[in-house]
C-alpha positions as CSV (number, residue, x, y, z in Angstrom):
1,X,28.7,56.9,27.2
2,X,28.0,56.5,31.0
3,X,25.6,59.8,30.6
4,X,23.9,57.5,27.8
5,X,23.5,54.3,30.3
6,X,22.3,56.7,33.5
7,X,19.2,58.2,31.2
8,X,18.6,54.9,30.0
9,X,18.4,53.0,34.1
10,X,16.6,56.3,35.2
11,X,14.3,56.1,32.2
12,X,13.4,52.6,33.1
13,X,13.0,52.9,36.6
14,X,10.6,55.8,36.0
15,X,8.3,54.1,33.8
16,X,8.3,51.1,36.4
17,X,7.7,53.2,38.8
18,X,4.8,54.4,36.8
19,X,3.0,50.9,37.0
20,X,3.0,50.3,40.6
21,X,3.2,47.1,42.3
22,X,0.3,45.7,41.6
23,X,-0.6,47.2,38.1
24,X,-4.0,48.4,39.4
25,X,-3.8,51.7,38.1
26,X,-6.1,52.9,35.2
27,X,-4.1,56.7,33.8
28,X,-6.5,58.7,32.0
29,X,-4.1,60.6,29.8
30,X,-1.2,58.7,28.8
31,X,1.0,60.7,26.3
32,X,4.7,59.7,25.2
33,X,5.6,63.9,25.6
34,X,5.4,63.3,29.2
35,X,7.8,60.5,29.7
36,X,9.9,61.8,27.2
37,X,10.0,64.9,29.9
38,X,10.7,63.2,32.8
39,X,13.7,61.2,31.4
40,X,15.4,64.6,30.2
41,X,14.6,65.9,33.8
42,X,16.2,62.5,35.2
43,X,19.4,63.2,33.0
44,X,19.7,66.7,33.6
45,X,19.3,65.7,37.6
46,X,21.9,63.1,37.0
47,X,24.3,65.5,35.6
48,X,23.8,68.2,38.3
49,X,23.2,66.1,41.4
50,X,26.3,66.2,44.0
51,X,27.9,62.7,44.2
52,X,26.1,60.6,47.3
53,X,29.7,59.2,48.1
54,X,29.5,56.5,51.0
55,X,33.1,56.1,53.2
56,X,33.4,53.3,55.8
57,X,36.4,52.2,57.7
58,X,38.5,49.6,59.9
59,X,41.7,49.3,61.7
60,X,43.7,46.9,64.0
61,X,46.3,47.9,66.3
62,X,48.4,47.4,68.7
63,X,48.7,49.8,71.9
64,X,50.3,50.6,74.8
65,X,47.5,50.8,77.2
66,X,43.6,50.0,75.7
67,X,42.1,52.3,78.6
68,X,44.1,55.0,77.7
69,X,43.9,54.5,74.2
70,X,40.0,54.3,74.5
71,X,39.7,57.4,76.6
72,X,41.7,58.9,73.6
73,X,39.6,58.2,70.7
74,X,36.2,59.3,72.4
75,X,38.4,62.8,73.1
76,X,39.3,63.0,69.6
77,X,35.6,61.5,68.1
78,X,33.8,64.5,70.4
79,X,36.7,67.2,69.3
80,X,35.6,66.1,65.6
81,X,31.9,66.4,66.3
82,X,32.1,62.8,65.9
83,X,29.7,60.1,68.0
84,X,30.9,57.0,69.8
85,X,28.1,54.3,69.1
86,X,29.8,51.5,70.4
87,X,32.5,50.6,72.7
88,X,33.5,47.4,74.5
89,X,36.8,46.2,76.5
90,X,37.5,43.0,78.1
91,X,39.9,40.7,79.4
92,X,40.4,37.1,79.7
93,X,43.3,35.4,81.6
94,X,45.4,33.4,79.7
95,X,47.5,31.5,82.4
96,X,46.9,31.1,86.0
97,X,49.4,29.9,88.7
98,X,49.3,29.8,92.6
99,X,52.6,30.1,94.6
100,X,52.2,28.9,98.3
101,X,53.0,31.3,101.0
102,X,51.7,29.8,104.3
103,X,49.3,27.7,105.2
104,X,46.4,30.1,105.0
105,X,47.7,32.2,102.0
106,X,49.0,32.0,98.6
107,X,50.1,34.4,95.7
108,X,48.4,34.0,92.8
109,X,50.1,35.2,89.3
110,X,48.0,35.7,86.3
111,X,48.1,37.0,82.5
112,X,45.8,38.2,80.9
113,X,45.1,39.8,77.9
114,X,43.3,42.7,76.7
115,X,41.4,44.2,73.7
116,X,38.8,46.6,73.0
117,X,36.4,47.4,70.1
118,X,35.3,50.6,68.8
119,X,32.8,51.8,66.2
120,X,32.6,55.9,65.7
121,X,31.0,57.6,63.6
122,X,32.8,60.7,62.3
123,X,32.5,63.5,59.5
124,X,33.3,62.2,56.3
125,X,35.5,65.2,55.2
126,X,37.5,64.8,58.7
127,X,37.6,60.8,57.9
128,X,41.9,61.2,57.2
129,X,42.2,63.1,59.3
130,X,40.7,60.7,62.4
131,X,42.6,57.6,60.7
132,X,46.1,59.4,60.4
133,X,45.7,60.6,64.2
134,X,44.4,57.4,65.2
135,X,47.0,55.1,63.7
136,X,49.6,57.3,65.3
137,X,48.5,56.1,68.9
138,X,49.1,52.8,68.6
139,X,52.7,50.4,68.3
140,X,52.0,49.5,65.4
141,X,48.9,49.1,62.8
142,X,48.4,45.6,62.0
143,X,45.2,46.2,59.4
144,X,43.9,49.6,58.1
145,X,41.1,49.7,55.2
146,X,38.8,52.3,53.9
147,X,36.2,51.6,51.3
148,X,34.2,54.1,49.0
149,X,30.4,53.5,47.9
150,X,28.7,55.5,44.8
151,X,25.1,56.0,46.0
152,X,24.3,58.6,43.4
153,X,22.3,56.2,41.4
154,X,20.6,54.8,44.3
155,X,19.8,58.2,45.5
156,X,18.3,59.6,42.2
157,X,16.3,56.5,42.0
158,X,14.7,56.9,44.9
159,X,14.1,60.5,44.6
160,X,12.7,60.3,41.1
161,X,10.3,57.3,42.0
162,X,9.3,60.0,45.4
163,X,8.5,62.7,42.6
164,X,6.7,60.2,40.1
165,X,4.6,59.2,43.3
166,X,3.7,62.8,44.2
167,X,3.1,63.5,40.5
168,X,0.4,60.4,40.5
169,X,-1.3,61.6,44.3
170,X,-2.0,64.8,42.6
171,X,-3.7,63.7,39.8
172,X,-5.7,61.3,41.6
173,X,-6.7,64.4,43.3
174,X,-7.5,66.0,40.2
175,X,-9.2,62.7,38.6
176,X,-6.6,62.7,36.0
177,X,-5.6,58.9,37.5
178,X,-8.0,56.2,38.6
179,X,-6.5,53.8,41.4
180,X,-9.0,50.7,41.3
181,X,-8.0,49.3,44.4
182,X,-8.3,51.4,47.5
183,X,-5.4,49.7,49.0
184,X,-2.7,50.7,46.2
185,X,-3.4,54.4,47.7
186,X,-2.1,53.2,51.1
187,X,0.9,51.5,49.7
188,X,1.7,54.4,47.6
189,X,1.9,56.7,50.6
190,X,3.7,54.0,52.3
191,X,6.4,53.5,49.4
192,X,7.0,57.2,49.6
193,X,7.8,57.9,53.2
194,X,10.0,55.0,52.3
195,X,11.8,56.4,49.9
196,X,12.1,60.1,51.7
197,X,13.8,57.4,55.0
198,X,16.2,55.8,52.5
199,X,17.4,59.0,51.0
200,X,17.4,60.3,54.5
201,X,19.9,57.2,55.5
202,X,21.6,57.9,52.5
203,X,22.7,61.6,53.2
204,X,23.0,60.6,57.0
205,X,25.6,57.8,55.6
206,X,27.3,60.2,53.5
207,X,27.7,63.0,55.7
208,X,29.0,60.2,58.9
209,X,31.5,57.5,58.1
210,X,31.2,54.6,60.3
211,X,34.8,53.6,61.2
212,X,35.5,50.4,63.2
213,X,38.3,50.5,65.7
214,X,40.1,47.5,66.9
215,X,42.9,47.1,69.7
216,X,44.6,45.3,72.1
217,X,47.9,45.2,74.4
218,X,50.6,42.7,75.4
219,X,50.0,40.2,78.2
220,X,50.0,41.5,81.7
221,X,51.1,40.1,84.8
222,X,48.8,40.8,87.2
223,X,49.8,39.0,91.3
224,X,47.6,39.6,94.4
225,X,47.6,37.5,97.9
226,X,45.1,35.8,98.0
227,X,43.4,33.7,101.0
228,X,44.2,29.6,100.2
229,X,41.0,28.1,99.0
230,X,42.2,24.6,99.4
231,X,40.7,23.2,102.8
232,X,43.5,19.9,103.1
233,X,45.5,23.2,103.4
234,X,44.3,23.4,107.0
235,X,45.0,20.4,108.6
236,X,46.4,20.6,112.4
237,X,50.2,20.2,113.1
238,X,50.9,16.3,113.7
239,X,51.6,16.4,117.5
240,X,48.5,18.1,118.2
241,X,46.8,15.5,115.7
242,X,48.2,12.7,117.6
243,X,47.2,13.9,120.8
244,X,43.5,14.1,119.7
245,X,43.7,10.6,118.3
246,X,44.5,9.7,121.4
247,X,41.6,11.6,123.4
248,X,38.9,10.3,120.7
249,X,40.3,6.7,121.2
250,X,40.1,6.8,125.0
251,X,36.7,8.8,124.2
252,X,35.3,5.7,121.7
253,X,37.0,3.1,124.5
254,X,34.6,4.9,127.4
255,X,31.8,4.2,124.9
256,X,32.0,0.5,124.1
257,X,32.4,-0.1,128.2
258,X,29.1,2.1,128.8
259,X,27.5,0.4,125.3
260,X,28.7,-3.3,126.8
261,X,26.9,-2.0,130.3
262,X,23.6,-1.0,128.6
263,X,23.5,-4.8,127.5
264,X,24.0,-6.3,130.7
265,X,20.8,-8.1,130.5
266,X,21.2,-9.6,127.3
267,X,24.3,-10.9,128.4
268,X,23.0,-12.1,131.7
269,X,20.9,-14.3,130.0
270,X,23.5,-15.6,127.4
271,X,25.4,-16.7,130.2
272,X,22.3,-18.7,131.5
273,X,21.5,-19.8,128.3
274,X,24.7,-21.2,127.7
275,X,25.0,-22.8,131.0
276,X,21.7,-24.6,130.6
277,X,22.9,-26.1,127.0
278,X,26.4,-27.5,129.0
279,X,23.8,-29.0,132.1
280,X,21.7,-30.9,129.4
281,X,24.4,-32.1,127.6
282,X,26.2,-33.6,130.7
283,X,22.8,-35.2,131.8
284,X,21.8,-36.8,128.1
285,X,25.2,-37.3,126.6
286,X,25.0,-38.4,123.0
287,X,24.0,-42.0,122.0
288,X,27.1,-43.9,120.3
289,X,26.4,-45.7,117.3
C-alpha cells in the first residue's frame, strides 16, 4: 500500500515538475509512454534507494567541572572524527558579599554559577555511541532526546525533478522542447543546482548528526582580597582630625583679621560717616510736635 502512495506522490511531482514555474514551455512531442516510464523508474528508484535517515540530538547534565567536562567532549568529538561547531561557557555571580578586613582592604566572597553549551556534529552510525559516553561524564542527566527524520521522499523528489530538468536541457538542445521565454532557461539551471545543494545537505545531514550539549556545575565560592573601594573608608584617626580642625580654624581666623585689614578704608570712612550723622543730630535736634 505505501509502495502504491510513493508512485503516486513521485508520479505527481514529476509531471509538475514537467510544467515549470511559469508554464512557458511549449513540448513538441508529448506522448503518455514517456510518463508512464518515468513513474515506473521513480518506483523502482523508490524501492532501491537507501533510506535518507536524518538523526539529531540533545542533552542536559549535570557535572563536576564544565572545563573539564568541555575539554572532554571535544577529545571524544575529534577521536570520533566528529567536529565541534559551537562552544560557549560563562558565568554569572549569583551572590556577592564584602567582609571588612582593615581600613584599606576587604575580602570579597562570591558564587557563581556556571554552564556551558555545546553543539557537535558526529557520525551518525557512532551517534550511541557519543550519547552513552557522554552521559556517563556527567552527575546525573537531567534531559536526553534523540529524534529520527525520513528524508527518502524528499530526497527522491529532488533527484527525480534534477533528472526531469536534465531530460528537458537536452532536448531543448535537440529542439525537441521550445522554452518561450528566455528567462525560464536561467531559472531552470538555477532550480537544478538547487536541487543537487539540497540533496547535498541532505546526505551531509544524514551522514553527521547535529547533537546539542548542555551542562552546568554547582555554585562556587570563589574569595579574593580585594583593595576597599569605599572612599568614607579612608577617613583620618579622630585625634589627628581634631588637630587639623584646629590648624584650619586658626588658619580661617588669620584670614578674616588680614580680610578685615584689606577693608580699612571702607571702615575708616564708616566711622566718619557715622560720626558726622551723631554731630548733625546734636546740632538740629528733632522738632517736637
Amino acid at each position: 500500500m505505501k509502495v502504491k502512495i510513493f508512485i503516486a506522490i513521485a508520479g505527481i511531482a514529476l509531471l509538475a515538475a514537467c510544467k515549470g514555474r511559469n508554464g512557458s514551455y511549449e513540448i513538441a512531442n508529448n506522448s503518455s509512454s514517456a510518463d508512464t516510464a518515468s513513474v515506473s523508474s521513480a518506483s523502482d528508484t523508490l524501492a532501491d534507494a537507501k533510506p535518507k535517515l536524518v538523526k539529531t540530538a540533545d542533552m542536559s547534565f549535570k557535572v563536576k567541572s564544565v572545563q573539564q567536562t568541555g575539554d572532554s567532549i571535544a577529545h571524544i568529538t575529534a577521536k570520533l572524527n566528529g567536529l565541534v561547531i559551537h562552544h560557549q561557557m560563562g558565568s554569572s555571580i549569583e551572590r556577592s558579599e564584602d567582609i571588612r578586613l582593615s581600613n584599606d582592604s576587604v575580602m570579597r566572597v562570591s558564587a557563581f554559577n556556571t554552564t556551558a553549551d555545546m553543539t557537535v556534529k558526529i557520525p551518525s552510525e557512532k551517534l550511541e555511541d557519543f550519547m552513552n559516553h557522554v552521559s556517563h561524564m556527567g552527575i546525573y542527566v537531567t534531559a536526553r532526546k534523540m529524534d529520527i527524520e525520513d528524508k527518502s521522499l524528499d530526497y527522491l523528489s529532488a533527484k527525480l525533478k534534477l533528472k526531469n530538468r536534465r531530460e528537458m536541457v537536452a532536448q531543448q538542445k535537440t529542439g525537441k522542447i521550445k522554452i518561450k521565454d528566455p528567462e525560464a532557461v536561467l531559472w531552470l539551471k538555477d532550480d537544478m543546482i538547487d536541487g543537487q545543494i539540497s540533496n547535498q545537505k541532505i546526505d551531509e545531514a544524514v551522514n553527521f548528526s547535529v547533537v546539542s550539549l548542555n551542562f552546568y556545575q554547582s555554585n562556587t565560592i570563589y574569595k579574593e582580597r580585594i583593595a576597599n573601594d569605599d572612599p568614607s573608608a579612608y577617613k583620618m584617626p579622630f585625634f589627628n582630625r581634631l588637630l587639623m580642625a584646629i590648624s584650619n580654624g586658626w588658619y580661617l581666623f588669620t584670614e578674616l583679621i588680614l580680610g578685615i585689614a584689606n577693608l580699612w578704608v571702607l571702615i575708616l570712612a564708616g566711622v566718619g560717616i557715622w560720626m558726622a550723622f551723631r554731630v548733625y543730630k546734636r546740632k538740629y535736634p528733632a522738632l517736637k510736635v
